[in-house]
N, C-alpha and C positions, 0 to 999 in steps of 0.2 A: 497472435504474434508472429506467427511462420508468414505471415503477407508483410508485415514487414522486413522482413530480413528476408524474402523473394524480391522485394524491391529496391532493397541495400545493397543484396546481392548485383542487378541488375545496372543500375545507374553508379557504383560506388567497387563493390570487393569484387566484382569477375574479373574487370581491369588490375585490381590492386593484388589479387593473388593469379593471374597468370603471369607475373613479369617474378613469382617464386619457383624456382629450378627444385628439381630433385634428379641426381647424378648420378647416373650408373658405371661402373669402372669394367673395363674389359678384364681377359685374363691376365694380362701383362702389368694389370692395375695402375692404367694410363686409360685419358679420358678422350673422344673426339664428339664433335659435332652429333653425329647419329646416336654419343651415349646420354645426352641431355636432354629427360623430357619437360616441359615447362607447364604450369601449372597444376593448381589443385581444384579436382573436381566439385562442384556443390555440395556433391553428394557425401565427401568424406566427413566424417562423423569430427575429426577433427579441426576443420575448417565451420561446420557447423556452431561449436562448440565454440571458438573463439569469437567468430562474428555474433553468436547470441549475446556472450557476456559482453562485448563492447557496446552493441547497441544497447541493453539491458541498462550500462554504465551510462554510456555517455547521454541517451533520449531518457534516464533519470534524472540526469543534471540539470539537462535543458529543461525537460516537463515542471521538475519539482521547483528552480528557480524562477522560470515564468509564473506558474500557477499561483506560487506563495506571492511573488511580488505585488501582482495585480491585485487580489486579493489585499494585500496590505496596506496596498495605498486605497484601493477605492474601497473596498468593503466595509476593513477592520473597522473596529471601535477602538480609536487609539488610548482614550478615557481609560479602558481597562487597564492602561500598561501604570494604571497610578496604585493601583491594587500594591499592598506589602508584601505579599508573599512572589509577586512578577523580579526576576533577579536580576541584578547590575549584568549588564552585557548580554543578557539573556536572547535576543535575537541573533547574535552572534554565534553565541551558542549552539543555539538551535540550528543554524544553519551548518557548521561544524558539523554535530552530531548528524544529521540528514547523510549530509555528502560523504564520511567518512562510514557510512554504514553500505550506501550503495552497492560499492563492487563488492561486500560480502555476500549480499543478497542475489547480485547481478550470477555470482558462481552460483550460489544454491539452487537460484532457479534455472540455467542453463541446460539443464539434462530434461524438464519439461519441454521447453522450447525444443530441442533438438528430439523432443520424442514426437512434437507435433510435426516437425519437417520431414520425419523419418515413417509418417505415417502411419502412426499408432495412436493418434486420437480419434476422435467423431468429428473432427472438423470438416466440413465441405463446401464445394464455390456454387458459380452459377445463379441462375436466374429462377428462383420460384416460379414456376409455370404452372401448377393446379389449383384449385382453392384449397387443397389438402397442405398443400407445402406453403402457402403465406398462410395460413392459419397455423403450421408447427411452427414458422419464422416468428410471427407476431406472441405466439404462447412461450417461445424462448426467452423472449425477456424476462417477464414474471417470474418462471421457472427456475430463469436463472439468479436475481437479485432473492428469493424467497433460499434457493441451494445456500446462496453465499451469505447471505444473513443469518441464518443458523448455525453454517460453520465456522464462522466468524466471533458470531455468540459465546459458543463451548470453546472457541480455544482463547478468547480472549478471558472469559470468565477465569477457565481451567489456570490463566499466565498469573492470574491472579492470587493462584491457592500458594499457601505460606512456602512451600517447597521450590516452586518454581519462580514467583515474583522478583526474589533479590538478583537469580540468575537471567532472568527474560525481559522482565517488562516495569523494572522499578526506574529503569533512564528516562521511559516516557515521561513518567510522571513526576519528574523534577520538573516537569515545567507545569504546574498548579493553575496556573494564569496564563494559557499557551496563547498561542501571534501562530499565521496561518503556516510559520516557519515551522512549528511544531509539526505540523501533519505527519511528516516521511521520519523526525526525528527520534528514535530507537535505535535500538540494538540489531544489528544485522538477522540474529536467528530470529529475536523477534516478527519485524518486518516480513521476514521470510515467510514465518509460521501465520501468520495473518492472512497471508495473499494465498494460500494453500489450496481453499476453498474454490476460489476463481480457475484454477490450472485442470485441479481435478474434476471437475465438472465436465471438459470436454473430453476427458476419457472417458466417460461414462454415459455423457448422453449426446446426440449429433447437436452439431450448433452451425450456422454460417457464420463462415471465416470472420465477413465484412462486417458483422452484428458481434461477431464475439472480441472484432478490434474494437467498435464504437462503444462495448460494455466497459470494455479493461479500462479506456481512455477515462468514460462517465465514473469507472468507481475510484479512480485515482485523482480525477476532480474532485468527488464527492467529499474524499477522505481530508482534504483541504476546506471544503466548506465548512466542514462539523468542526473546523477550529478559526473561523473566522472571526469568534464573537458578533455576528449581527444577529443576535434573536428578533425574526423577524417573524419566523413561524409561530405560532402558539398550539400547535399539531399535539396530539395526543398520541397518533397514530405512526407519525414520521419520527422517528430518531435526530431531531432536530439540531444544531450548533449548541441552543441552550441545555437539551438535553446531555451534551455532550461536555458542558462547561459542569454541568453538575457532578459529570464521572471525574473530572478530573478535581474537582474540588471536595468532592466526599466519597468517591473511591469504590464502594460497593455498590455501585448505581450504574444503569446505564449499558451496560457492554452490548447490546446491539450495534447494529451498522447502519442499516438504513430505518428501520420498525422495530417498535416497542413489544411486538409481539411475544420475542422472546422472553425479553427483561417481563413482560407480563405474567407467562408462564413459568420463570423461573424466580418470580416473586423477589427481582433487583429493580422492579420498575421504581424510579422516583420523579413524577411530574416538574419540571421549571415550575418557578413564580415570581410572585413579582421583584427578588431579588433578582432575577436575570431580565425581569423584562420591563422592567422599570425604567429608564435611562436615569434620572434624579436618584433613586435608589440604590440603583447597581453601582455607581461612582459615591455613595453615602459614604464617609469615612467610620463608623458604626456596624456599616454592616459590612462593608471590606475585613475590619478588625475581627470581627465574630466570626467571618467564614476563613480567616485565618491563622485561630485559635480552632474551630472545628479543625481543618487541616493538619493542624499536629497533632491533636488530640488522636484524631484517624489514623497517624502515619506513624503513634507511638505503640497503640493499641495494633497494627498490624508489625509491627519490631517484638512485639511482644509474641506476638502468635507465630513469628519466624523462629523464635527463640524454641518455643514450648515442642515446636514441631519436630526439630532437633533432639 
């Protein structure tokens, strides 16, 4: 994220914060010409900190209302929106909840950004020139989608446990039947605590810059597709849309990101079938009805374990 906001910097905020004065007053406490210096450095931590959370903001808005759109129109399965538990205005909604969660997210993550700019991550530029160094560039990927799937895992699992759910992660899951508006739609800490995994990564191990924008870009894509509704994959292996149609419909399934690896070893895995990947099926009025009667049955039984936990 620091190459963007070097390039924001450049083309957009060097112009728009040198025309900001800060005034110094003589002893007479009277001002001239020589007592006004004009602009703010790159480098102040305070100027950093504003331009992260606006880009944070505003390339949220843009990214998340692109990516859902196209997605909705050419992806989606609009069939699903016939489901009973899908709710009056519900895309509307969805798009509310997104947008009014951003700039909470956009401040919490501001102090990462501004640690990358300030030169305390592993981030670094240039051109792979050994077979040593495009072989770490090309093992960064895995490396990194394999970090962030795990971490992703445990804290999504964790938003789950009765304690934390009503406070974190119970807004997601009003939407049972989610439209690819759902994606970004949580709670600011939520969100926050999600994307955790991604930031801290290049504090801890070197990554390129230009690989670790084209990952951030792919997982915030990514996190759009898992709510498309197009089961198109039948993957066992990949944390699929359908997979992901499943966490939201029976709730203890699923909390992986991209692999089922985890949901494997942590014994949440639940396979798609042919209710999701049936298209005459998956629109059945029968089996719409039973999977949302499941749904409250699930959402009574965890009201119940909020209760007990207390």
């Amino acid at each position: 994220m620091d190459l963007v906001v070097e390039y924001a910097d450049e083309y957009l905020f060097d112009a728009l914060y040198s025309k900001v004065g800060q005034t110094s007053f003589n002893i007479n406490g009277t001002t001239t010409t020589d007592d006004i210096t004009f602009g703010i450095p790159r480098d102040n931590i305070y100027r950093q900190t504003f331009t992260s959370i606006f880009i944070l903001t505003v390339g949220g808005f843009i990214f998340y209302l692109f990516a859902a759109t196209m997605s909705y129109y050419f992806v989606y399965d609009h069939n699903i929106m016939k489901h009973p538990k899908f709710l009056k205005n519900q895309i509307r909604l969805e798009i509310e909840c997104a947008l009014s969660a951003m700039p909470g997210i956009a401040v919490m993550t501001a102090p990462w950004i501004v640690g990358e700019l300030r030169g305390h991550s592993y981030l670094y530029g240039g051109t792979p020139e050994s077979l040593y160094d495009w072989a770490y560039f090309l093992l960064s990927i895995p490396a990194f989608l394999a970090f962030t799937d795990c971490g992703i895992y445990w804290i999504h699992r964790w938003e789950h446990h009765p304690l934390l759910y009503k406070r974190m992660h119970k807004l997601h899951h009003k939407w049972i039947v989610p439209t690819p508006f759902a994606s970004h739609a949580f709670k600011a800490v939520d969100g926050y605590a999600q994307s955790l995994p991604y930031h801290i990564y290049v504090f801890l191990f070197p990554m390129h810059k230009y690989l670790y924008l084209g990952l951030f870009i792919f997982v915030n894509f990514w996190t759009v597709m898992i709510h498309d509704g197009a089961y198109i994959s039948h993957s066992s292996i990949i944390n699929t849309s359908a997979h992901h149609a499943v966490h939201h419909l029976y709730f203890n399934y699923n909390y992986g990101q991209y692999f089922t690896l985890w949901d494997r070893i942590g014994n949440s895995h639940r396979q798609p079938t042919d209710e999701q990947y049936d298209s005459e099926l998956r629109i059945n009025k029968k089996v719409m009805a039973k999977q949302a009667k499941d749904a409250e049955t699930i959402e009574d039984e965890s009201e119940r374990a909020k209760l007990k936990s207390n």
